[in-house]
ROROMI-617885 format. One record per atom (N, C-alpha, C): x, y, z. Coordinates in steps of 0.2 Angstrom, whole numbers, padded with zeros to 4 digits, always signed. Example, Ala and Ser with C-alpha at 12.3 -4.5 7.8 and 13.67 -1.06 7.14 Angstrom:
BEGIN
+0066-0028+0039/+0062-0022+0039/+0066-0016+0039/+0064-0011+0035/+0068-0005+0036/+0064+0000+0039/
This chain:
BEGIN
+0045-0033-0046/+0043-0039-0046/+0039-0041-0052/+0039-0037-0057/+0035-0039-0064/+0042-0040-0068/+0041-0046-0073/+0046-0046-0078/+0042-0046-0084/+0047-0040-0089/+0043-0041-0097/+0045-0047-0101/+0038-0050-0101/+0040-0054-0106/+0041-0055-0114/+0044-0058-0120/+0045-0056-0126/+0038-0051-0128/+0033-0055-0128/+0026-0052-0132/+0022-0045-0126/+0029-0044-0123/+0025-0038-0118/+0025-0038-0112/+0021-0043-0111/+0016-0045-0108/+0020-0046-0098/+0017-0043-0094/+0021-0044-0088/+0018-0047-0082/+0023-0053-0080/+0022-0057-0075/+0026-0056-0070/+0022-0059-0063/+0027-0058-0058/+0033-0063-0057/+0038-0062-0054/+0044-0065-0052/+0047-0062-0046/+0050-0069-0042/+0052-0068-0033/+0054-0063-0035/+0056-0057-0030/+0059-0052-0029/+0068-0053-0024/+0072-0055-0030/+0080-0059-0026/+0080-0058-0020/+0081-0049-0017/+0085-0048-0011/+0079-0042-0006/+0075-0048-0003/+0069-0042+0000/+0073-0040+0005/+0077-0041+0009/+0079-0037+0013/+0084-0032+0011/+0087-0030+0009/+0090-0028+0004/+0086-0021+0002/+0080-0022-0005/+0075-0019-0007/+0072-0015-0001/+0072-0017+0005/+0067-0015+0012/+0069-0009+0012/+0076-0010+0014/+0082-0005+0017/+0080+0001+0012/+0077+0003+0007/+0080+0008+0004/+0071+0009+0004/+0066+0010+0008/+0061+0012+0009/+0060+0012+0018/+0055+0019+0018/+0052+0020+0024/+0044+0017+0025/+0041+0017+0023/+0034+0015+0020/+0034+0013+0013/+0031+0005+0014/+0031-0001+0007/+0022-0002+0006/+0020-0001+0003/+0014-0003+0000/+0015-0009-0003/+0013-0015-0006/+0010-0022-0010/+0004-0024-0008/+0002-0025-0014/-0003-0030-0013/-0002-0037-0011/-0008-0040-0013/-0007-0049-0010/-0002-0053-0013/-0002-0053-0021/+0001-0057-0028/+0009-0051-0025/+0009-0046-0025/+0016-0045-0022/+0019-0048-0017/+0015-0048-0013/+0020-0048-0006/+0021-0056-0007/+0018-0061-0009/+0018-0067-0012/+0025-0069-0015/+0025-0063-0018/+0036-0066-0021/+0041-0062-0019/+0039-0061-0011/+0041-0055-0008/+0044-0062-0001/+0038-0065+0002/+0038-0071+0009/+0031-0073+0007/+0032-0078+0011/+0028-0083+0010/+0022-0081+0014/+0021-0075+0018/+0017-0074+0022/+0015-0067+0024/+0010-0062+0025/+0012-0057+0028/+0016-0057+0036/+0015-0059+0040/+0018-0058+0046/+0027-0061+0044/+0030-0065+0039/+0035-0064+0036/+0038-0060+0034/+0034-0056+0029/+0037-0051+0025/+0038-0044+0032/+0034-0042+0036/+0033-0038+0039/+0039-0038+0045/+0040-0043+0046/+0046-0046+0051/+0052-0044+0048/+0053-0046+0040/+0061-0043+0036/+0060-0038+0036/+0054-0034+0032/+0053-0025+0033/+0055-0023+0038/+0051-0024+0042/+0054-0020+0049/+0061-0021+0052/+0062-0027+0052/+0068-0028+0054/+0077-0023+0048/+0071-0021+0044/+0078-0018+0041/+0076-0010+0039/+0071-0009+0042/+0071-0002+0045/+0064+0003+0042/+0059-0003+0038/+0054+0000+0037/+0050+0001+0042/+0046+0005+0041/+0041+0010+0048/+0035+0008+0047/+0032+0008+0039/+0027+0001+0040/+0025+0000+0034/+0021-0005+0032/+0020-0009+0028/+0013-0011+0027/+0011-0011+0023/+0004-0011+0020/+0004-0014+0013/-0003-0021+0015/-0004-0024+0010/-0011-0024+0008/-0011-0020+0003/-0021-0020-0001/-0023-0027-0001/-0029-0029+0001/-0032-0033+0001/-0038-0032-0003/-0039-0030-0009/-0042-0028-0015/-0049-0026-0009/-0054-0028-0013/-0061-0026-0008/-0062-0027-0001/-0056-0032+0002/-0057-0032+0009/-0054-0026+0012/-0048-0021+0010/-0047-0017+0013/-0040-0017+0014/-0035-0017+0018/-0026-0016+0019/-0026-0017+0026/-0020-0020+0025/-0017-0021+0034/-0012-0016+0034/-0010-0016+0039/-0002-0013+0039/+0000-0016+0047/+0006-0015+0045/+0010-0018+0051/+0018-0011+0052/+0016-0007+0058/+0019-0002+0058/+0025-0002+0066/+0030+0000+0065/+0036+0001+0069/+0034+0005+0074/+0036+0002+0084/+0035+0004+0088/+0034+0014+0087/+0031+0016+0088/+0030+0026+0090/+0028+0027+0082/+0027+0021+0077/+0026+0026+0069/+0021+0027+0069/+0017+0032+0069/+0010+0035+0067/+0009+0039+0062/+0013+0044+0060/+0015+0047+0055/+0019+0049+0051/+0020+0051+0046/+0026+0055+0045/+0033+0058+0047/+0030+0062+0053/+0034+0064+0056/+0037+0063+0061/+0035+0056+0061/+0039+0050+0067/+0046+0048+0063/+0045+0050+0058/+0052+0047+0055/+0058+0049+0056/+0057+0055+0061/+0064+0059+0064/+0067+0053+0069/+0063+0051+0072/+0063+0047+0078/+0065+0039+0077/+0067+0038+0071/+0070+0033+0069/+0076+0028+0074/+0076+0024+0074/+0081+0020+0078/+0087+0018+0072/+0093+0016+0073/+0098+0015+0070/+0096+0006+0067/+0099+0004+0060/+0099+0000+0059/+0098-0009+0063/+0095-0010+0064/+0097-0017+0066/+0095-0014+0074/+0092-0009+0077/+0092-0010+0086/+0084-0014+0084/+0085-0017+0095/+0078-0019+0096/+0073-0015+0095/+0066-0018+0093/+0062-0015+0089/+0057-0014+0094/+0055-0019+0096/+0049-0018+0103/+0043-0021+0100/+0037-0020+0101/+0031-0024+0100/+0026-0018+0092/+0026-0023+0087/+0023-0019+0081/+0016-0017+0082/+0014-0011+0078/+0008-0013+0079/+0004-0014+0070/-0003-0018+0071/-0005-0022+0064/-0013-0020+0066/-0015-0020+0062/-0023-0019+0060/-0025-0019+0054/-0031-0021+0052/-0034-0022+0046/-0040-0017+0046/-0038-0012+0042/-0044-0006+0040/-0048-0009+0034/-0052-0012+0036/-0058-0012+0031/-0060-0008+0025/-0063-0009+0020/-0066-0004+0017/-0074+0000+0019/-0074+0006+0017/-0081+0008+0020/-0084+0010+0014/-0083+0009+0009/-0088+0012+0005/-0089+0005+0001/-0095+0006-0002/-0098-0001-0005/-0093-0001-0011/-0092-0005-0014/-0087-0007-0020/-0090-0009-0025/-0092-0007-0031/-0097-0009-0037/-0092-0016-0040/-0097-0019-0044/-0090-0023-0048/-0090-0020-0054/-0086-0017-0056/-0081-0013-0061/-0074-0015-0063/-0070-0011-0064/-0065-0012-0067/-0061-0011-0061/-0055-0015-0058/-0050-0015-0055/-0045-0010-0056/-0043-0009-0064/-0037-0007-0067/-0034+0001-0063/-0030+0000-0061/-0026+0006-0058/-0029+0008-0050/-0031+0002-0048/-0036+0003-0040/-0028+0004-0036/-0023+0000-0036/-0019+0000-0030/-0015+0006-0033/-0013+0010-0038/-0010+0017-0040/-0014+0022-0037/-0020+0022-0038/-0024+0026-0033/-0024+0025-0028/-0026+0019-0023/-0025+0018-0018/-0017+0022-0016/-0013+0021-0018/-0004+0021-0016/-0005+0029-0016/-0006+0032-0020/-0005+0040-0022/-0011+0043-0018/-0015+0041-0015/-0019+0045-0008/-0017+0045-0004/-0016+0039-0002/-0012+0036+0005/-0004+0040+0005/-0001+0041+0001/+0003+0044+0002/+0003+0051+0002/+0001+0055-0002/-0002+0062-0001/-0006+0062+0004/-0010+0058+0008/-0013+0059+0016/-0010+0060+0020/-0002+0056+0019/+0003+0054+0025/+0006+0060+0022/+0009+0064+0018/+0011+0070+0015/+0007+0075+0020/+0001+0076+0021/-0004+0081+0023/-0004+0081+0031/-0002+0075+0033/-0001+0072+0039/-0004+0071+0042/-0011+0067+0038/-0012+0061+0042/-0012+0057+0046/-0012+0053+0049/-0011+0048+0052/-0011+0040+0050/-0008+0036+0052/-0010+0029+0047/-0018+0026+0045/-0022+0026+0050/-0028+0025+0047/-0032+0030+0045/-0031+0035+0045/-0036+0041+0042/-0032+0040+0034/-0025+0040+0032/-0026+0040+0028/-0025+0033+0023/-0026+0028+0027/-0029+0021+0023/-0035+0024+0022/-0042+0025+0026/-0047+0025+0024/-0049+0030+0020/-0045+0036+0017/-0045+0040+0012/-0041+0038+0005/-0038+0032+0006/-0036+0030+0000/-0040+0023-0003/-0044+0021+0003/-0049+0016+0004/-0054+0018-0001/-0058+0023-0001/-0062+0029-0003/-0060+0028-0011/-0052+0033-0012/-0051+0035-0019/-0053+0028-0023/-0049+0022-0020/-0050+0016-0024/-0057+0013-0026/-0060+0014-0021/-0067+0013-0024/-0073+0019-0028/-0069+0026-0029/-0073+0028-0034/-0068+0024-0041/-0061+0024-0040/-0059+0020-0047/-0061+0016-0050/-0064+0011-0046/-0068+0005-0048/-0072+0006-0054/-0075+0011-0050/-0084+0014-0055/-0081+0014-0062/-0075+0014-0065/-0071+0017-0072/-0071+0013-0075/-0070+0011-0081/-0067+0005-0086/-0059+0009-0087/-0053+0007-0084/-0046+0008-0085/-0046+0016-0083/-0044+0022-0088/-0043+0026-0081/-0048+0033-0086/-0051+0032-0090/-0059+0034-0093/-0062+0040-0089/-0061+0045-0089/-0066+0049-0084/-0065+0049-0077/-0058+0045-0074/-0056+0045-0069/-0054+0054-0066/-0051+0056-0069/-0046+0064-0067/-0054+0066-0063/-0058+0069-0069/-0065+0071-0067/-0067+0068-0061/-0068+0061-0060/-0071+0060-0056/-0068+0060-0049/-0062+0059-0050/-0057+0060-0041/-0057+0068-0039/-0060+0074-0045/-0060+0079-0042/-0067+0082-0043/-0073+0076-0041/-0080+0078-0040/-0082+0079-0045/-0082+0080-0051/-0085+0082-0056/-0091+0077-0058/-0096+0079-0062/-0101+0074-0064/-0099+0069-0068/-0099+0063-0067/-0097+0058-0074/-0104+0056-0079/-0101+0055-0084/-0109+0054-0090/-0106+0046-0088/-0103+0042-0088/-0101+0035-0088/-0104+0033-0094/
């Protein structure tokens, strides 16, 4: 959804074939400004995901925290054995908004949703479950913050003391 522009520089652009794009993903992470050139809406975009075979879908909502909208029995990982075929009845989804629980400083955003994306997944990896690993990836994003770009980051995601 970024295109390079001449001078570098990268902006967003619709994303042609979202359903299409779906189909080749089990769990989709975007932010807001994605999901934005994705459907007009979350409960639009969550409707084509699932409908084309994603299990759930979660969108950062920067300091407010991530919704997700997840496929009847998906709880974790290991639900995905239990997959239904292409295109069958789906049944009733389920959606929540995990808030953030740690205070948020104002800092530097940069690299918040790759953190966030790479906890959350290594949680579900650990087997987790959906909201225990939002709220640990809720976490990793906001020590990020405390950073200026990715600066004394390494250290600080594995507890070290930061001079900042």
């Amino acid at each position: 959804m970024l295109a390079v522009q001449p001078d570098g520089l990268r902006t967003l652009q619709p994303l042609p074939d979202v359903a299409a794009w779906c189909r080749c993903f089990d769990v989709i992470q975007v932010n807001e400004n994605e999901m934005s050139m994705m459907a007009p809406d979350p409960m639009a975009l969550a409707a084509t995901a699932l409908a084309n075979n994603v299990r759930c879908l979660n969108v950062t909502l920067a300091g407010k925290g991530a919704v997700f909208f997840a496929a009847p029995g998906f709880e974790r990982l290991t639900d995905l054995a239990a997959r239904p075929p292409l295109g069958a009845a789906l049944g009733p989804i389920r959606t929540a908004l995990i808030p953030t629980t740690a205070a948020l400083s104002a800092g530097d955003p940069t690299g918040c949703g790759d953190v966030w994306g790479a906890t959350y997944f290594s949680r579900l990896l650990a087997g987790d479950n959906l909201t225990v690993a939002m709220r640990a990836a809720h976490d990793a994003a906001a020590r990020n913050v405390e950073h200026r770009g990715a600066t004394g980051l390494a250290g600080h995601l594995r507890g070290e003391l930061s001079s900042r």
